[in-house]
C-alpha positions in Angstrom: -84.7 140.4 -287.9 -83.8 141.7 -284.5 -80.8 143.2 -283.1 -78.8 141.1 -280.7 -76.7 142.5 -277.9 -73.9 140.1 -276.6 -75.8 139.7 -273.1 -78.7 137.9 -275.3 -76.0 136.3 -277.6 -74.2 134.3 -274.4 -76.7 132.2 -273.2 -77.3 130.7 -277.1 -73.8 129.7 -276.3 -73.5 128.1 -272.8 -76.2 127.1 -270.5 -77.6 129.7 -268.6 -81.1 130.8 -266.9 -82.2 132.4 -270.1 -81.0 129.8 -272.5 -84.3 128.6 -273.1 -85.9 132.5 -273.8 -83.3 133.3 -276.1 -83.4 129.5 -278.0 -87.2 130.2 -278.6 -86.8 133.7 -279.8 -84.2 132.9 -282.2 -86.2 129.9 -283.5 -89.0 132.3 -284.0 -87.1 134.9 -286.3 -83.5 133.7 -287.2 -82.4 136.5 -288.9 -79.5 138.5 -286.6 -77.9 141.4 -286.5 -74.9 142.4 -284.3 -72.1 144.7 -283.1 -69.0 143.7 -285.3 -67.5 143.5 -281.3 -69.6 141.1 -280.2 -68.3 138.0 -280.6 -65.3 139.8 -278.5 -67.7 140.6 -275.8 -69.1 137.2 -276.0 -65.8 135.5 -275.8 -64.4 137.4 -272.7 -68.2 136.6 -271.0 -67.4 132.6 -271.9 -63.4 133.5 -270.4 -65.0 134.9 -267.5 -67.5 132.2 -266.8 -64.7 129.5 -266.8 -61.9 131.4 -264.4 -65.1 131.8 -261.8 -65.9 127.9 -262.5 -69.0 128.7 -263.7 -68.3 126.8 -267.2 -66.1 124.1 -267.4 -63.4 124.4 -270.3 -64.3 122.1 -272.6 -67.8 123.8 -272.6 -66.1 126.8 -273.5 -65.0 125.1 -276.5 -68.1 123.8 -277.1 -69.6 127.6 -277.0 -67.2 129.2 -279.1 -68.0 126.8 -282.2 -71.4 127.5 -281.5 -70.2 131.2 -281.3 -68.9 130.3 -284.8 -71.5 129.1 -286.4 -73.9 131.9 -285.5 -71.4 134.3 -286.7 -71.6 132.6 -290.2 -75.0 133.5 -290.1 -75.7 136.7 -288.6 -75.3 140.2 -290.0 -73.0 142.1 -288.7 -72.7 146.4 -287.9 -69.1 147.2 -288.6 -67.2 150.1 -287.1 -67.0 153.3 -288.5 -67.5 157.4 -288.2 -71.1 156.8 -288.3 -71.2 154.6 -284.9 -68.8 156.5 -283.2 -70.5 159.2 -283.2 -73.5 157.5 -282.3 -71.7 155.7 -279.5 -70.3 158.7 -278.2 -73.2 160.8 -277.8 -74.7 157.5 -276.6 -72.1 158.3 -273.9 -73.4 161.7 -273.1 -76.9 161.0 -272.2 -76.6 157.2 -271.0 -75.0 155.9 -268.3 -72.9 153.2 -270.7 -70.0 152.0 -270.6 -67.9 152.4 -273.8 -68.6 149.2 -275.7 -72.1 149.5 -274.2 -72.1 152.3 -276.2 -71.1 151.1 -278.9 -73.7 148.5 -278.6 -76.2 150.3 -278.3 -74.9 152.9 -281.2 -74.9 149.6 -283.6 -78.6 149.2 -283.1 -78.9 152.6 -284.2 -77.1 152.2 -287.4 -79.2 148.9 -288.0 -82.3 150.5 -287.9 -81.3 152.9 -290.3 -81.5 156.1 -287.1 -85.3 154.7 -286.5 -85.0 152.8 -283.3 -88.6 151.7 -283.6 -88.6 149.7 -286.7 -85.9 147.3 -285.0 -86.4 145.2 -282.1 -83.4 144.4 -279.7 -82.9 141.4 -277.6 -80.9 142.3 -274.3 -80.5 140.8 -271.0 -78.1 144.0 -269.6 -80.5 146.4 -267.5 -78.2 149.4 -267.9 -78.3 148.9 -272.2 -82.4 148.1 -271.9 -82.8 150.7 -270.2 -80.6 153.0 -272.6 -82.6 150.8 -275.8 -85.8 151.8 -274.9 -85.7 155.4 -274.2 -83.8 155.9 -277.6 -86.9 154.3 -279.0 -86.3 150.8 -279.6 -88.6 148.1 -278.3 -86.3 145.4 -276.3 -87.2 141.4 -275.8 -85.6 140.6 -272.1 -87.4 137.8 -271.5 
């Protein structure tokens, strides 16, 4: 089971340079764990691709029932006072933005406060960056 950030969880959803990365390394291990805000963050990337014409809007259709049915099968981190706090001091020695934060706070709580027995997949430099000197090995590929 790995950790997926949002940046990782968009191109499973609409086609994109890394589509073909992130296919393999979900058909490899399936198992998913997430931020309970990302399919938010993953929405508002699909929103965004469409008003730049980037994706047409029937593909975003087509990507949020795909967003769907991954969420039926992930595992998902839900908020709470554990996270924030995570996500906050997250804030003081990162340079994240707040859902970044809590993000990358997420992944802490997933791998039970030991960053090294979970790998995260994440295509955002700033959280990879972040990821791995909090311990966690990253798949960016």
């Amino acid at each position: 089971m790995k950790f997926w950030d949002a940046s990782a969880i968009v191109p499973l959803l609409a086609r994109q340079e890394k589509t073909a990365a992130m296919e393999r390394l979900l058909k490899q291990d399936p198992g998913m764990v997430v931020w309970w805000g990302a399919p938010v963050e993953c929405l508002s990337a699909l929103t965004r691709l469409a008003r730049e014409g980037r994706l047409a809007v029937t593909d975003v259709r087509a990507a949020e029932h795909r967003l769907e049915h991954l969420r039926n099968s992930w595992d998902e981190v839900i908020p709470g006072e554990a996270c924030r706090r995570a996500a906050e001091r997250m804030l003081r020695v990162h340079p994240l933005r707040a859902a970044d934060s809590l993000q990358l706070a997420a992944a802490l709580i997933a791998s039970d406060h030991n960053p090294s027995q979970l790998d995260l997949v994440c295509l955002d430099d700033c959280i990879t960056e972040s990821a791995r000197k909090e311990g966690f090995r990253v798949w960016d590929r």
